[in-house]
Structures are given as C-alpha cells and as structure tokens.
C-alpha positions in Angstrom: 232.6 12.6 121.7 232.0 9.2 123.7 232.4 7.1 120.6 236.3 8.1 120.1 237.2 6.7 123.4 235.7 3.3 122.7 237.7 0.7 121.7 237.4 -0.8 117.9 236.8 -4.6 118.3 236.3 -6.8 115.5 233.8 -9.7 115.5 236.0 -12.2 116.3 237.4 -10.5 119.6 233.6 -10.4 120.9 232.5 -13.4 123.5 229.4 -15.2 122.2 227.0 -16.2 124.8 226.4 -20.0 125.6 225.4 -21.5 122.0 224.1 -24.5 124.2 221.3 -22.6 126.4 220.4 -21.2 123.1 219.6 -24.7 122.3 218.3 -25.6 125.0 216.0 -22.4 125.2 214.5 -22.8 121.5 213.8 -26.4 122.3 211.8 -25.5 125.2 210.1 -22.3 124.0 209.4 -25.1 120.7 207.9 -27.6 123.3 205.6 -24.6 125.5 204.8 -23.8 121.5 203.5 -27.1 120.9 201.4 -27.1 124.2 199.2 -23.9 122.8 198.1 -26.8 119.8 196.0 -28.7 123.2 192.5 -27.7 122.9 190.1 -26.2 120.9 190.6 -24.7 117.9 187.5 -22.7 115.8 189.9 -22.5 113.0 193.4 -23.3 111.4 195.0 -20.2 111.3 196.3 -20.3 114.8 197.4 -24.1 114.1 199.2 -22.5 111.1 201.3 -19.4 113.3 202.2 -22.0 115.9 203.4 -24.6 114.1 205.3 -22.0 111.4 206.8 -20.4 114.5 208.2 -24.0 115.9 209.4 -25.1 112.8 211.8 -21.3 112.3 212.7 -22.5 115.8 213.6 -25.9 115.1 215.4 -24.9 111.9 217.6 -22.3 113.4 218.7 -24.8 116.1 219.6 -27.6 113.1 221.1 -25.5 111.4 223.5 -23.5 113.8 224.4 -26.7 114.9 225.1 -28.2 111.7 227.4 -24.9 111.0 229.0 -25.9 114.2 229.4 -29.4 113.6 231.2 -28.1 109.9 233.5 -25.7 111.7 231.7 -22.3 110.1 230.8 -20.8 112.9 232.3 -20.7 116.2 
C-alpha cells in the first residue's frame, strides 16, 4: 500500500540532471573509446564495435543538443 501515498508527478515537474556533464561525459567516454583503437589489432571486428559505439555516442550528444538548440527538449 506504499504506492498510494506517493505523490503523482508528471514529467515536466521532474528535475533533469546536468544536460552539460552529460556532454561532457560522452565526449570523454568517446575520447578513452578512441584510445582502445592504439595498438594492435588481429582483426577488424573490434575496430568495428569501437568506432560503432563512439559514433551512437557522438550522435546522441549532436542531437540532444540540436533539440536543445530548437527548443524541443528542455
């Protein structure tokens, strides 16, 4: 009978967390990413994984920023 006590907040009423050490964070999870590509490498599949990963990382960053730049998301 916990949940009747909670109060019903919409998503709007909720505080986000800092959108700029998200940022900052991807970019430098991106850049440790990048450093794994330093050495070598028997074949390409790891090349593959780590540059796929950087690049969702990358994108998600451009694009939340471009949302926030648009006024869509606050």
């Amino acid at each position: 009978m916990s949940g009747e006590d909670d109060a019903v907040t919409s998503p709007d009423q909720r505080k986000a967390g800092n959108p700029r050490l998200d940022h900052i964070g991807a970019v430098v999870a991106v850049a440790l990413l990048l450093l794994l590509l330093v050495g070598d490498h028997a074949n390409g599949t790891e090349v593959a994984w780590v540059c796929g990963s950087s690049a969702v990382l990358l994108t998600a960053v451009a694009v939340d920023l471009l949302l926030r730049r648009n006024g869509l998301r606050s």
